[in-house]
C-alpha positions as CSV (number, residue, x, y, z in Angstrom):
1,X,185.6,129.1,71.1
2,X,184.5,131.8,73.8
3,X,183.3,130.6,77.1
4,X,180.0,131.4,77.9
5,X,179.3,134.4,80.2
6,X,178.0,133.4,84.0
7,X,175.3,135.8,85.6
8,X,178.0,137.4,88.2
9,X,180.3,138.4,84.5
10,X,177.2,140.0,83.7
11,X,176.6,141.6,87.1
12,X,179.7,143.0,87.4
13,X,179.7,144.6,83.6
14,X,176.0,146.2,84.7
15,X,178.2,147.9,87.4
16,X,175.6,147.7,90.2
17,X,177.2,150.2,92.0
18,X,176.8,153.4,89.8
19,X,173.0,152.6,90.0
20,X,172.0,154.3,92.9
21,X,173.5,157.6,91.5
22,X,171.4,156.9,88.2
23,X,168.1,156.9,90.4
24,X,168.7,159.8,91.8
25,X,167.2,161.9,89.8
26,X,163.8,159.5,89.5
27,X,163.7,160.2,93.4
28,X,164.0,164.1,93.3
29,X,161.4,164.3,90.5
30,X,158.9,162.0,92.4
31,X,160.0,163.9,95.1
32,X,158.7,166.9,94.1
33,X,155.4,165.4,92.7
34,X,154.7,163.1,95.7
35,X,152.1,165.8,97.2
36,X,150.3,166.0,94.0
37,X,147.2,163.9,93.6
38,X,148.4,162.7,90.1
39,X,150.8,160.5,91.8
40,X,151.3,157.1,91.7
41,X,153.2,154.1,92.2
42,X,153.1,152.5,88.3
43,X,154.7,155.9,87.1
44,X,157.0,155.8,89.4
45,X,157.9,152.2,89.1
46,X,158.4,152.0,85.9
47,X,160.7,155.8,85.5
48,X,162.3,153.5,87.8
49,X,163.5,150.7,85.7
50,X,163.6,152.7,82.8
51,X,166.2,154.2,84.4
52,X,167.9,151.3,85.4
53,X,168.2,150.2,82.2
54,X,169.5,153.4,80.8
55,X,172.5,153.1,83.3
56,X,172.8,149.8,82.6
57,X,173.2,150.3,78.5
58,X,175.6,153.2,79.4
59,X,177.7,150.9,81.3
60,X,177.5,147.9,78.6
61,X,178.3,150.6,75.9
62,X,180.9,152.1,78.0
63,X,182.8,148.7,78.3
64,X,182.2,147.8,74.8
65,X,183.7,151.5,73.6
66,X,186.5,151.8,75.9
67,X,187.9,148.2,75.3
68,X,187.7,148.8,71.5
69,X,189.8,152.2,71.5
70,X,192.2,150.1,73.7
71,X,191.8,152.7,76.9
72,X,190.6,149.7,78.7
73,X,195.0,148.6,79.4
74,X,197.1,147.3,82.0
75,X,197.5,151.0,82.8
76,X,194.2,151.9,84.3
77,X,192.8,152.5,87.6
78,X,189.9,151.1,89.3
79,X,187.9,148.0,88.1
80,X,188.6,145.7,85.9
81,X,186.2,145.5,83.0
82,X,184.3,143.1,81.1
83,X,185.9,142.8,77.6
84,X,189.6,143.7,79.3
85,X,189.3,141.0,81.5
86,X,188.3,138.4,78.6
87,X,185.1,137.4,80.7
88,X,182.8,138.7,78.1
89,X,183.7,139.2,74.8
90,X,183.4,141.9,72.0
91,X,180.3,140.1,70.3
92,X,178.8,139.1,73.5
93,X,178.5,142.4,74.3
94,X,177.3,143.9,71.3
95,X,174.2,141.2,72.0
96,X,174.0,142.2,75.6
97,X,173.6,146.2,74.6
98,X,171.2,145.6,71.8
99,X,168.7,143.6,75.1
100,X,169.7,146.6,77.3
101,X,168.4,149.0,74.3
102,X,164.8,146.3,73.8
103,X,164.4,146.5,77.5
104,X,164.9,150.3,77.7
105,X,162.2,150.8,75.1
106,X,159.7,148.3,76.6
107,X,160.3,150.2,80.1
108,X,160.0,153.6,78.5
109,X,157.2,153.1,76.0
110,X,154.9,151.4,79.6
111,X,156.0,154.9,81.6
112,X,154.9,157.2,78.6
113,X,151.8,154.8,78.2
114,X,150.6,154.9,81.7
115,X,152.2,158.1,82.2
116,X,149.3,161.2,83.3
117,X,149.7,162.6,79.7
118,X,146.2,161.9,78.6
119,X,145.4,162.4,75.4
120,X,148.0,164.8,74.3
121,X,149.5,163.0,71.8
122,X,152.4,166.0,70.7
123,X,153.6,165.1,74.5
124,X,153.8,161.6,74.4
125,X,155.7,161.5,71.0
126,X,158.1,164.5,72.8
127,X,159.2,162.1,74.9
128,X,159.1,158.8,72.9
129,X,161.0,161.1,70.9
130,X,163.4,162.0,74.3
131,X,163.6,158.1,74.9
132,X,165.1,157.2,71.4
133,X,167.7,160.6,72.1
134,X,168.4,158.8,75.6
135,X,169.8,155.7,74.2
136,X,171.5,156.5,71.7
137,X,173.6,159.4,73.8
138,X,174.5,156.4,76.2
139,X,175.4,154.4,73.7
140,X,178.0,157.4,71.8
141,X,179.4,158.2,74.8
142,X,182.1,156.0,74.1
143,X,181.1,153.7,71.4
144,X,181.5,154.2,67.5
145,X,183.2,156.8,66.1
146,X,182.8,160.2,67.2
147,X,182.7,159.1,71.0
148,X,181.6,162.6,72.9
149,X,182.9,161.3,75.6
150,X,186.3,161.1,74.1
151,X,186.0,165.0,73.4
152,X,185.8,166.0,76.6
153,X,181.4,166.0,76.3
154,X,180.5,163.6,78.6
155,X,179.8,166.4,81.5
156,X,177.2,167.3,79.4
157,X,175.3,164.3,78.8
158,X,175.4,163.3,82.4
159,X,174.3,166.9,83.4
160,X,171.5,166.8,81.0
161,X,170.7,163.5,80.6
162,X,170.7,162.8,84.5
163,X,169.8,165.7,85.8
164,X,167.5,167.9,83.8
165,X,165.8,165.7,81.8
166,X,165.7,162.9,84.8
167,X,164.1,165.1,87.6
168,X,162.1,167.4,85.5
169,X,161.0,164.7,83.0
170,X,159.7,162.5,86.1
171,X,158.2,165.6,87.6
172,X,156.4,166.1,84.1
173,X,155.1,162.6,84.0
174,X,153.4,162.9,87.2
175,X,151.9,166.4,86.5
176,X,151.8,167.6,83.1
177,X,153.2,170.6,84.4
178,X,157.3,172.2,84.9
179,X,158.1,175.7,85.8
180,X,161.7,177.0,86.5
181,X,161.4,175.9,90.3
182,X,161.5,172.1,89.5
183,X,164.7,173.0,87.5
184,X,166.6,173.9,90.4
185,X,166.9,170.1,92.0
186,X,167.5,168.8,88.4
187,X,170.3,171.3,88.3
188,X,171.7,169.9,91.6
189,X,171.5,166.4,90.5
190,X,172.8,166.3,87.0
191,X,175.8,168.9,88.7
192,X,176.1,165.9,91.5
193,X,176.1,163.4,89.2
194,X,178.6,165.3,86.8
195,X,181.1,165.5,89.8
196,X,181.2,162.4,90.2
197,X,182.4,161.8,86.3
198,X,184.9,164.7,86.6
199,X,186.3,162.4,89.4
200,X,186.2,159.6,87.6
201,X,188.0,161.1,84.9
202,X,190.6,163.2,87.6
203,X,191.7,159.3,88.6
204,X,192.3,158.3,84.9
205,X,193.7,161.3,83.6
206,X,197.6,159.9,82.7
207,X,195.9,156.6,81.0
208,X,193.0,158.8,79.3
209,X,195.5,161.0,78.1
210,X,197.8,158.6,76.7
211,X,194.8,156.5,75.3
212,X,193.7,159.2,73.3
213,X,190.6,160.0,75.4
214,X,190.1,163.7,75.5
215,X,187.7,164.2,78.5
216,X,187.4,167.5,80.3
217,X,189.9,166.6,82.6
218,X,192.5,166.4,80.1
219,X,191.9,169.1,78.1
220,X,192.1,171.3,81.2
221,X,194.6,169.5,83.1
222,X,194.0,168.6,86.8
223,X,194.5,171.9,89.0
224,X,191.3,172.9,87.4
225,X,190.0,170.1,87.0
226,X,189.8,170.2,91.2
227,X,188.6,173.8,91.2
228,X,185.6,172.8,88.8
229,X,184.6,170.0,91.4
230,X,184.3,172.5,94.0
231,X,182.3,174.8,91.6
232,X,179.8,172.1,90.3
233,X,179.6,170.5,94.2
234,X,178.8,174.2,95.5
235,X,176.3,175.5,92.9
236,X,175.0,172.1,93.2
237,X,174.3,172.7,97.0
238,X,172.8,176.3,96.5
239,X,170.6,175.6,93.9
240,X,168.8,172.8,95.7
241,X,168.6,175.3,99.3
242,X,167.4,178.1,97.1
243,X,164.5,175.8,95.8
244,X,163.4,174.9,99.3
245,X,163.6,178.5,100.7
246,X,161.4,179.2,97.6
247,X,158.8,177.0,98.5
248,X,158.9,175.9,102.1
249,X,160.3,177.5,105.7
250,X,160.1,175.1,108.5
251,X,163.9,174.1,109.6
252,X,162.7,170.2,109.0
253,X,162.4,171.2,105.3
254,X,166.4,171.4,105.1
255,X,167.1,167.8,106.6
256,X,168.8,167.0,103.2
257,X,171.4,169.5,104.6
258,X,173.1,166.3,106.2
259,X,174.0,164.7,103.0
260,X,176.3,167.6,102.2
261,X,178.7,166.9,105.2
262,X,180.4,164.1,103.2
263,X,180.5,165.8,100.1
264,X,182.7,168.8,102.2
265,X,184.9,166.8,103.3
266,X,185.4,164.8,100.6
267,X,186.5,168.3,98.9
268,X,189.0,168.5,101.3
269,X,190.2,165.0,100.5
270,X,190.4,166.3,96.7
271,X,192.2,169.3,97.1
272,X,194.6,167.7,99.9
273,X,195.2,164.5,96.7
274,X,198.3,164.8,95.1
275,X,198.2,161.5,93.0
276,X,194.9,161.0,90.8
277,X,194.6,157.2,91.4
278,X,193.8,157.3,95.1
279,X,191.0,159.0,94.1
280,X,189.0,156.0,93.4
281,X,187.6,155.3,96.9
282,X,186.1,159.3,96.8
283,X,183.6,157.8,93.6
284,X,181.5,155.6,95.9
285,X,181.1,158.1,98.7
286,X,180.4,161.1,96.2
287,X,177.6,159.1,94.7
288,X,176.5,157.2,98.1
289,X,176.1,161.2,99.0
290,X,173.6,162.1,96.0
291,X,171.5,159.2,96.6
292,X,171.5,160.0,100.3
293,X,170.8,163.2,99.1
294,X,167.8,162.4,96.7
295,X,166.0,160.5,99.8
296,X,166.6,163.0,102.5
297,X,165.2,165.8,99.7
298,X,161.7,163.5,99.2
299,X,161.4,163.4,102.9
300,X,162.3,166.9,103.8
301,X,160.2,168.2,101.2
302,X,157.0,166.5,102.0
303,X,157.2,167.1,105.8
């Protein structure tokens, strides 16, 4: 008979620590909309724990697939997870995802209700619609058959999924409006946040590889693997400057500048690495930097 779960099992399979980097983009898009008169706290709250939850079900899902296509081994870096350690098992996590997916909905169906959208229904079933798309991406990622994540996709989900959709989505909420400006921060945060995959993946590559999991990183191999960091991390940095000369001009307007001196030189650290599994401690700082990022944007923007 299985032992029940305690809270801290469950804590430590929600993976507290990739949250920050999951509100990111809720930050940039409230950000951006802060000045407006739509504004306010409820919308934000709840694109908030929407969010939460999202990253939450990802990491549940994540667990779950990645223990079941056995790439959860003695042979991995970095955590230990929930079903490879025995803590939670297979079934309980199955229950604990399908909660995660109730909660998402109840969070996501209160934004779009008290969401600024009025009376225009065709928007509010676009993003009921963009909710249901949400969960079920976090859940394939690595979960069920045809896992994208396990053909080299995942970049792509976390690109769109937490950046575009995130920081224009929130804008939206608040506004009822989007133009091509308020795509430029998503661009930087779902290019932040994909970085911080790549890395991931650049530490796992020999036990991904072996496992069967076909990320990006395998398929191209790590040399450019490391020159795609740089690429992502770069365009990531112009793309957010280019919004803010494009709107504002005072030198205060660029404080978020500061939250790009850690992402150089953790470059440096990448490029220097010779073995993939010290890479693990670069994770926290690279997504420590995007959240720095995302409050030092609100700020600098609004001064």
């Amino acid at each position: 008979m299985s032992k029940t779960p305690t809270i801290k099992d469950w804590l430590d399979a929600f993976r507290l620590r990739t949250l920050p980097l999951a509100l990111s983009c809720i930050l940039v898009g409230s950000g951006m909309a802060y000045g407006s008169p739509s504004f306010n706290w409820i919308i934000f709250s709840l694109a908030i724990s929407t969010t939460l939850f999202l990253q939450i079900l990802s990491n549940l899902a994540n667990d779950y697939g990645d223990a079941e296509k056995g790439t959860d081994n003695d042979q991995r870096v970095g955590p230990e997870r929930a079903i490879q350690s025995g803590k939670i098992t297979s079934t309980q996590m199955k229950k604990g995802i399908i909660v995660l997916v109730v909660l998402t909905l109840v969070s996501g169906i209160s934004l779009i209700y008290n969401s600024n959208l009025g009376e225009n229904i065709l928007a509010q079933m676009g993003f009921v619609l963009l909710g249901i798309v949400c969960i079920i991406a976090a859940i394939k990622y690595t979960a069920g058959k045809g896992a994208y994540g396990y053909k080299g996709l995942g970049d792509v989900f976390v690109f769109l999924f937490f950046g575009l959709v995130g920081v224009c989505g929130t804008y939206f909420l608040f506004t009822k409006e989007i133009n091509l400006l308020q795509v430029l921060p998503g661009i930087s945060i779902g290019l932040f946040s994909a970085s911080v995959l790549n890395l991931n993946n650049m530490r796992d590559i020999e036990n991904d590889g072996a496992s069967g999991k076909n990320t990006l990183v395998v398929k191209i191999g790590l040399n450019k693997a490391k020159i795609y960091h740089l690429s992502i991390i770069l365009i990531g940095i112009s793309t957010s400057i280019f919004y803010v000369l494009q709107t504002k001009f005072h030198p205060i307007n660029f404080l978020f500048l500061i939250s790009f001196i850690p992402l150089v030189i953790h470059l440096l650290k990448v490029f220097q690495n010779q073995i993939p599994a010290n890479l693990d401690p670069e994770l926290k700082k690279v997504a420590l930097s995007t959240f720095l990022f995302s409050i030092l944007f609100w700020i600098a923007i609004n001064l």
